[in-house]
C-alpha positions in Angstrom: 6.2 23.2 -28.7 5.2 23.9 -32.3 5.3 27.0 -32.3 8.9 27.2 -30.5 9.8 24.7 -33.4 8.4 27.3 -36.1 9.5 30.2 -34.7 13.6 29.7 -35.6 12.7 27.8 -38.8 11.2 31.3 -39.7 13.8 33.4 -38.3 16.7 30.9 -40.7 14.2 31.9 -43.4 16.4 35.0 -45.3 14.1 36.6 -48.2 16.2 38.9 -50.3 16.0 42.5 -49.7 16.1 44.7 -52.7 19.1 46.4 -53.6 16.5 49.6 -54.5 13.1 50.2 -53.9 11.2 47.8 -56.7 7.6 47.5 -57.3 5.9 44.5 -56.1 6.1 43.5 -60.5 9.4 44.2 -60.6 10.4 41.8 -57.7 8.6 39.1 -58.8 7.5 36.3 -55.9 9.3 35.0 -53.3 11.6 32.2 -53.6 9.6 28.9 -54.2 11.5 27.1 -51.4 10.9 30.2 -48.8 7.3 30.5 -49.3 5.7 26.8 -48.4 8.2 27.0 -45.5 7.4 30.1 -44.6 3.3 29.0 -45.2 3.9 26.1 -43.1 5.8 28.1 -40.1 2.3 30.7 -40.1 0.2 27.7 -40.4 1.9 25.7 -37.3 2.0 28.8 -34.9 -1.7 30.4 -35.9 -3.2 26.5 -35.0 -0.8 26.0 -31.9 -2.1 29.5 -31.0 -6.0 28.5 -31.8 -5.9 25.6 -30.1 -3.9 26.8 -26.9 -7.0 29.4 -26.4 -9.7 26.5 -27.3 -8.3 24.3 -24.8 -7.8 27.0 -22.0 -10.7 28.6 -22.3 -12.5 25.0 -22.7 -10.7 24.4 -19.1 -12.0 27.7 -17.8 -15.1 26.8 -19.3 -15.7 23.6 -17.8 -14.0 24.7 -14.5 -16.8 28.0 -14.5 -19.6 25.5 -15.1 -18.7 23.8 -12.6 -18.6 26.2 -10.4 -21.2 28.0 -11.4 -23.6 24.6 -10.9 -22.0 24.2 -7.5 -23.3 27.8 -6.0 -26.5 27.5 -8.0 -26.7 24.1 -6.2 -25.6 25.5 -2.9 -28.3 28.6 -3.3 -31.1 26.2 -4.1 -30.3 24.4 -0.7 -30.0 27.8 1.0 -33.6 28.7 -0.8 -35.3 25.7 0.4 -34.2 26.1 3.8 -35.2 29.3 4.4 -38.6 28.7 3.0 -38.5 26.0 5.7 -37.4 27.8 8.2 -40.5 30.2 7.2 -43.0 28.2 6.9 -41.7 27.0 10.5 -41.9 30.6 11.5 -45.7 31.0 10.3 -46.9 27.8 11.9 -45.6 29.0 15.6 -47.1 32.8 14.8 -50.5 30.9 13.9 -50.1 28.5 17.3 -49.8 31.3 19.4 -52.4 33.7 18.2 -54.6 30.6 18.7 -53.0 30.3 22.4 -53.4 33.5 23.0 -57.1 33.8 22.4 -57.7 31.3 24.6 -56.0 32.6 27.1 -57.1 35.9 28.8 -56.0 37.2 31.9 -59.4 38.2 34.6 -58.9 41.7 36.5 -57.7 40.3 39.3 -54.1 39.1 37.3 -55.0 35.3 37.3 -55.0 33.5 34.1 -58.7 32.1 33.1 -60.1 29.7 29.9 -62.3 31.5 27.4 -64.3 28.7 27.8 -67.1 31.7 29.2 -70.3 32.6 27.2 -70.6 36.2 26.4 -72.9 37.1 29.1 -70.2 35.9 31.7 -68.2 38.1 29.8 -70.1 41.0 29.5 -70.6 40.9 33.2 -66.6 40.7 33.4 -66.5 43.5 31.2 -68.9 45.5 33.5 -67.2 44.8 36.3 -64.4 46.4 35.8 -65.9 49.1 34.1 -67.8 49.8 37.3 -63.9 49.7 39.6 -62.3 52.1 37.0 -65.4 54.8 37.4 -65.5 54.0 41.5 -61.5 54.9 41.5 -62.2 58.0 39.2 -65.0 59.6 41.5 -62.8 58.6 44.8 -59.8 60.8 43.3 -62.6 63.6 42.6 -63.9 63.4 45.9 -60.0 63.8 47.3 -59.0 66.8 45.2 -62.7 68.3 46.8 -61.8 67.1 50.1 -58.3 69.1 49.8 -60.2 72.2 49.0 -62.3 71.7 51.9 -59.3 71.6 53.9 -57.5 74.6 52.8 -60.9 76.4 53.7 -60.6 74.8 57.0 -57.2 75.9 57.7 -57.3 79.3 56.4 -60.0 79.9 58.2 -58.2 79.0 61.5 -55.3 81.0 60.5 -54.7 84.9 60.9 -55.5 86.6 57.3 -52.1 88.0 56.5 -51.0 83.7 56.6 -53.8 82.6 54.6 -51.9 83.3 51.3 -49.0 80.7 52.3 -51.7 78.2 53.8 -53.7 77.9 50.5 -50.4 77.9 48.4 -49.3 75.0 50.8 -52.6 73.2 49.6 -52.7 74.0 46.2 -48.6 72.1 46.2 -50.2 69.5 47.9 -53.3 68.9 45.7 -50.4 68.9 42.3 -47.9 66.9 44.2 -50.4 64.5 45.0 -52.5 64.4 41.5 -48.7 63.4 39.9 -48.2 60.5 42.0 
């Protein structure tokens, strides 16, 4: 409002042009009744102008800060909850390795306690140490009994069809080693 008030006060404001071009000596000052109005008119619209910007920015100011305390509030509650959540997290982790080495599952599929001394459980471990080895020397025993065979049939064969008979076997032997 000031400075909409000082503005056409300085526009009625006529300083005299030279007839000529004059040195600043030779013109002498301004009239004495232009320049305090003319003073006054600067001074009004450079302080309406410094004070609009110190009051908007002290608005934008205090509107940032507030702001910018209510996301550094809002991450400190997000910060807190996940190390909640976390620390939630490791507790279960740390429950169920415990569960889980009490628990152990016997060769048959049933779940046991580990409430078992060791030399229960090295006679466990043994056992089925001794079924894995028994089922690898009944496959080897197999794979020899299907060579016996395809000596068996080729020898009950005529010798021009004892090529086909042992390839028969031979399929067999790979068909049944895959399965």
């Amino acid at each position: 409002a000031i400075l909409a008030q000082a503005a056409p006060r300085a526009r009625r404001v006529a300083l005299p042009l030279p007839a000529r071009s004059r040195s600043l000596e030779e013109r002498g000052p301004a009239s004495p009744s232009a320049m305090p109005l003319l003073t006054k008119s600067l001074l009004a619209a450079c302080a309406c102008g410094l004070l609009s910007l110190a009051v908007g920015q002290t608005a934008t100011d205090v509107d940032m800060m507030a702001k910018f305390q209510a996301l550094e509030a809002q991450f400190n509650k997000f910060q807190k909850d996940s190390e909640d959540k976390e620390n939630t997290l490791r507790d279960q982790i740390k429950e169920l390795q415990e569960a889980d080495s009490r628990r152990r599952l016997d060769h048959d599929g049933h779940e046991q306690n580990n409430t078992q001394t060791n030399a229960e459980e090295e006679i466990l471990n043994l056992q089925i140490a001794c079924n894995h080895i028994w089922l690898l020397l009944c496959g080897a025993l197999v794979m020899f009994m299907q060579a016996g065979f395809a000596m068996v049939e080729s020898g009950v064969c005529r010798q021009r069809n004892v090529q086909n008979i042992l390839m028969k076997n031979l399929v067999d032997v790979c068909v049944g080693t895959m399965c």
